[in-house]
Steps between C-alpha positions, in 0.01 A plus 500: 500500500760790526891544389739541718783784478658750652337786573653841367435764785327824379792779453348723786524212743704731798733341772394426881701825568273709267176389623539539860675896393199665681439266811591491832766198537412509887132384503428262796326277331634199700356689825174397393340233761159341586408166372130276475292539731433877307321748762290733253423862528175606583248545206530886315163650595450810332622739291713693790704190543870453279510247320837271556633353185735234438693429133567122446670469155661867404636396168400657192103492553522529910732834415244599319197486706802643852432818207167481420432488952760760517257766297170374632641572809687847428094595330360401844426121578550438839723220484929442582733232324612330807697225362612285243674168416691383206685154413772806325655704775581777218164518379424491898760768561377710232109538604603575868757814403165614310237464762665382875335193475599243745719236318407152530706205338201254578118543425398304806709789715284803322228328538548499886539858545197621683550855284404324155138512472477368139794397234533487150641175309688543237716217447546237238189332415554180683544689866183729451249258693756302753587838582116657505405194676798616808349850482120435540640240781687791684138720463632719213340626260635463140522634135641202261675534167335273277499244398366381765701186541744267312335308235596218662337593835134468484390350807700740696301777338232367576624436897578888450153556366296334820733648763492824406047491530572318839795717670262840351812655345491751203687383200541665157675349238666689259289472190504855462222489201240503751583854585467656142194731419514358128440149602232571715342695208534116344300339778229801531421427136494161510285458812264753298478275241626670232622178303279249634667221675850470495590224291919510353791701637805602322781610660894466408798604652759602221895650578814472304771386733606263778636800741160422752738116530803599451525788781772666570764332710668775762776330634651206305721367780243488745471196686310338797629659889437744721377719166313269318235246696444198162312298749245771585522592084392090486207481702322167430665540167742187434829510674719582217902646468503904495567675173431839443287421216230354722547804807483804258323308218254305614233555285681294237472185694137278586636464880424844538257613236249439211591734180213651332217287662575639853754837493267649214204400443371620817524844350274372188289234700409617853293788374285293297454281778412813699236647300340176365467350833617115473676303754614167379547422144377092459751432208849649406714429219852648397802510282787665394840426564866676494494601136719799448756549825657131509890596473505520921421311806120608483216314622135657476390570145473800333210402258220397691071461436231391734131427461273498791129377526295646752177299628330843415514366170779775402881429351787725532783501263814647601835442269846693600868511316794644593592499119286781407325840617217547240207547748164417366145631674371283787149375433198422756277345239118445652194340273368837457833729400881582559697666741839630348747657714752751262863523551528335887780555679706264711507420833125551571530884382144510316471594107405810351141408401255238514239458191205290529370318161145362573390241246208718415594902500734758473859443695592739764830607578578564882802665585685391822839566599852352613618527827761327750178281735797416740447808704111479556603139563674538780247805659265264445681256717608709752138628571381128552751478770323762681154401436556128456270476145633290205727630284444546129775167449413304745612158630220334342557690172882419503380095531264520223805658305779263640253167391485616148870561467552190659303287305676645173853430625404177582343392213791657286752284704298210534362529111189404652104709566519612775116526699391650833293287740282771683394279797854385593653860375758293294678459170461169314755431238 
């Protein structure tokens, strides 16, 4: 299934000495202490109460929402980043000069410090729900990168699903589309009935280039130590030598990640999902394969379809390649008309207009509008904290979302349908 070579590093790749330029070499982060039993702060109640916020995962998308916190909070939001915790002590290093964040080396420590109220996960894909799981344990609230969970890890979202209705914690996972005014534009129509009922989806995912894989590697002599924790980069993940491939790239390899089906197609997929209203698809089929970036050691492919039935009698088509950018218009199509979305954007950011094409009548063009949903996302979230309602993205959403993806990686591995037993909440290859 993949070709093994070595891997040419990017030319901007910088040394250790160059990424840690701006941090403070000092930071205690082996003073951290506490262990299981957690003893969790008392619930927010109100808006006059600071939020405490902890960073698991401050790589490239953690960094980015430690920014996005940093200017709701500079606009007004009562909340403080407390702490964080990275497997990377320069990433680690780096966040903390920013913000005076309390440095953690382990998860399990930041999640025992009474002055993190909720955290935000952003690791790699196969620590999001062991991790959530530890948080919702320690009575934290939390906002999840999606996906969800590892392809691979089904029944643990599930476990993740079931604790988080019984332990009454607030989760929101990170499927950002739920946050955008243009989709809910989508949904208004449809529940209006403006193409009868829903009946086909279209949706691709199209980019030229393997970069989202292939990240970046920092520090090419990095190894495992007092720096670098590979076990706590492993997880449940097979025990496995270190290279710096797998630490810096691991969205190359299947331990860690899913390609297409599960980095991407969230940002195509979810929203549907969202507006139409499904939870389980019954059937799922896929294919693809690594058809264009097999000279190195990768693992997930970069040409990848899936077809879902839903027991609503609906079927969603979403195809993805890495080989090429031409986007075509997404398509809702119902038994009585057409909803077209024009020139969408990626990463949930809406498209500029909507038109509707009943099968009897004039079309009507809607305009909508692109925006970033990520920071309504996270208001959103932080304003169920206080009044304990469900967030827009959910738990139960994210497991509805996670059991689709699922089901296609499995059936592409297996080459097998894949079908969802509602009564047992399982996949049957």
């Amino acid at each position: 299934m993949k070709s093994i070579q070595t891997v040419t590093q990017p030319s901007d790749a910088v040394t250790r000495r160059e990424f840690i330029r701006t941090t403070a070499r000092t930071a205690a982060a082996a003073a951290a202490a506490g262990t299981f039993p957690f003893v969790a702060r008392g619930q927010v109640q109100g808006a006059n109460d600071r939020i405490g916020i902890g960073f698991i995962g401050v790589g490239g998308r953690g960094q980015s929402h430690v920014a996005l916190v940093q200017k709701l909070i500079e606009s007004g939001t009562n909340a403080q980043i407390v702490a964080a915790n990275d497997a990377y002590r320069y990433r680690l290093d780096e966040v903390v000069s920013r913000t005076k964040a309390k440095p953690y080396r382990k998860h399990t420590d930041l999640l025992a410090d009474a002055n993190v109220d909720v955290v935000c996960i952003a690791t790699p894909d196969r620590l999001h729900v062991p991790q959530a799981l530890d948080a919702i344990r320690a009575g934290k609230d939390v906002y999840c990168e999606k996906p969800m969970g590892h392809w691979s890890q089904f029944n643990l979202s599930k476990q993740f699903y079931e604790e988080t209705g019984k332990l009454k914690r607030v989760v929101q996972i990170g499927n950002q589309g739920n946050s955008s005014p243009a989709w809910k534009q989508v949904g208004e129509l449809i529940r209006q009935g403006a193409i009868g009922r829903p009946q086909l989806v279209e949706a691709g995912f199209y980019r030229y280039g393997d970069w989202g894989e292939r990240m970046r590697i920092p520090d090419p002599d990095a190894k495992p130590g007092p720096d670098l924790d590979w076990e706590a980069f492993l997880g449940d993940a097979p025990k496995v030598p270190f290279t710096v491939d797998r630490f810096f790239s691991w969205r190359k390899y299947l331990d860690y990640a899913g390609g297409p089906c599960t980095d991407l197609f969230p940002h195509v997929f979810t929203p549907f999902v969202s507006v139409l209203g499904v939870k389980f698809p019954s059937l799922v089929v896929a294919a693809g394969g690594i058809f264009k970036y097999t000279t190195y050691d990768r693992e997930v492919p970069d040409t990848f379809t899936m077809c879902l039935d839903y027991p609503e009698k609906l079927s969603v088509v979403v195809p993805g390649t890495l080989a090429n950018a031409y986007v075509s218009e997404p398509a809702i199509r119902g038994d009585e008309g057409t909803i077209t979305l024009q020139n969408p954007g990626e990463w949930n950011a809406g498209f500029d207009s909507l038109t509707v094409i009943p099968r009897q009548g004039q079309k009507q063009v809607i305009p909508a509008g692109k925006m970033d949903p990520t920071p309504p996302h996270w208001q959103n979230f932080l304003q169920c904290v206080r009044t304990r309602e469900k967030p827009v993205s959910d738990v139960e959403f994210g497991f509805h979302v996670t059991a689709a993806l699922n089901m296609a990686m499995l059936a592409f591995l297996n080459k097998k349908v894949a079908q969802f037993d509602p009564v047992k909440q399982a996949i049957i290859l």
